[in-house]
N, C-alpha and C positions, 0 to 999 in steps of 0.2 A: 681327387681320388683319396679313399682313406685306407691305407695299409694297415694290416694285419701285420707283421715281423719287424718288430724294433722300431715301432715309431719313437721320429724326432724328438720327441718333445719329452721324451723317458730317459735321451739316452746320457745325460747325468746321473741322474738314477742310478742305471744300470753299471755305471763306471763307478761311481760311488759304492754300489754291492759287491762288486769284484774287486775292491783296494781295501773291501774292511768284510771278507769274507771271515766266517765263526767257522772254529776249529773243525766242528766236523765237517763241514762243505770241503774245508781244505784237505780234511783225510780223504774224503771220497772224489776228489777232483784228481788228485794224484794219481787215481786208477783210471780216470775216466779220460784224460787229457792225453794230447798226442796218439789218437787212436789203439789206444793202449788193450782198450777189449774187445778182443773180437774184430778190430781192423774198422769199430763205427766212430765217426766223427763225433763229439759232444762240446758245445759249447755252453759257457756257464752265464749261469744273467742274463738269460736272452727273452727277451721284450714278446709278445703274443696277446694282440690286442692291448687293452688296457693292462695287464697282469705280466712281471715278469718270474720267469720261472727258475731256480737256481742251476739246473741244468737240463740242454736240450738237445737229442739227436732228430734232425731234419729229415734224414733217410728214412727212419721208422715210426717219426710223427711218434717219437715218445718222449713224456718230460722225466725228470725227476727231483722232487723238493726234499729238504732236508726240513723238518718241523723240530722246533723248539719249545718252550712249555709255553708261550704265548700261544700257539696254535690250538690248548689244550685246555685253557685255563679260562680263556674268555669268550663269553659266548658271541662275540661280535667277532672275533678270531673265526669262530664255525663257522659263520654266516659265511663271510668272505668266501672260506676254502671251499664252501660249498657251492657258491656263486660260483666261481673259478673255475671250478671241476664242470661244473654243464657248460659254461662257455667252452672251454676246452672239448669237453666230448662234443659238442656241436661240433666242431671243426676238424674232429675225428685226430683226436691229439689224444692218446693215453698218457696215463699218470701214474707214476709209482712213487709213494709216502714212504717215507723214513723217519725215526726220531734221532733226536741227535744223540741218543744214547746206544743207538744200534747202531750208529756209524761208527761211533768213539770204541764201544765194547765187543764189537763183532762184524770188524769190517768184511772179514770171510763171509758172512753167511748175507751181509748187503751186497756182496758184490756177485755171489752163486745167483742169490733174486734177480739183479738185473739180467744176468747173462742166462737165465731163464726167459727171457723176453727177447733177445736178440736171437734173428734165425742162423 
């Protein structure tokens, strides 16, 4: 059987992303963690298919990635996120983009977006 959430064989990986998380994940996690918005669960690093995403609520099948200037800079970076993004909307997971300079410089108006998304 091949699971879709956290496969095995990532979840190095994913421990690995969560003990050497970049500042702004860690600003935006602060808000996100302990059911802090809005009373929804989010879990960070969480595995989805092949691709893990920097945070995820299960409840409303929404992700959200924090992008760095690699995301921006090389065009095999595109590729990827764009792969990523139709796997995902396949499986009916929304995504919400952030840069890590909108999280650093305006974690207000990143965190009004998400909770624009939550019912």
């Amino acid at each position: 059987m091949d699971y879709l959430y956290n496969k095995k064989e990532y979840k190095s990986r994913r421990q690995q992303l969560r003990n050497n998380m970049p500042q702004a994940e860690q600003i935006l996690w602060y808000y996100l963690r302990g059911k802090n918005l809005k009373g929804y669960k989010f879990r960070r690093q969480y595995g989805i298919g092949n691709y893990i995403l920097d945070f995820y609520c299960n409840e409303l099948r929404l992700g959200i990635e924090v992008d760095g200037d690699s995301h921006f800079l090389d065009p095999k970076g595109n590729e990827y996120d764009k792969r990523r993004e139709v796997f995902l909307e396949s499986n009916q997971i929304r995504l919400l983009r952030f840069t890590n300079d909108e999280v650093r410089e305006s974690i207000e108006g990143v965190i009004e977006k998400i909770s624009r998304e939550l019912p």
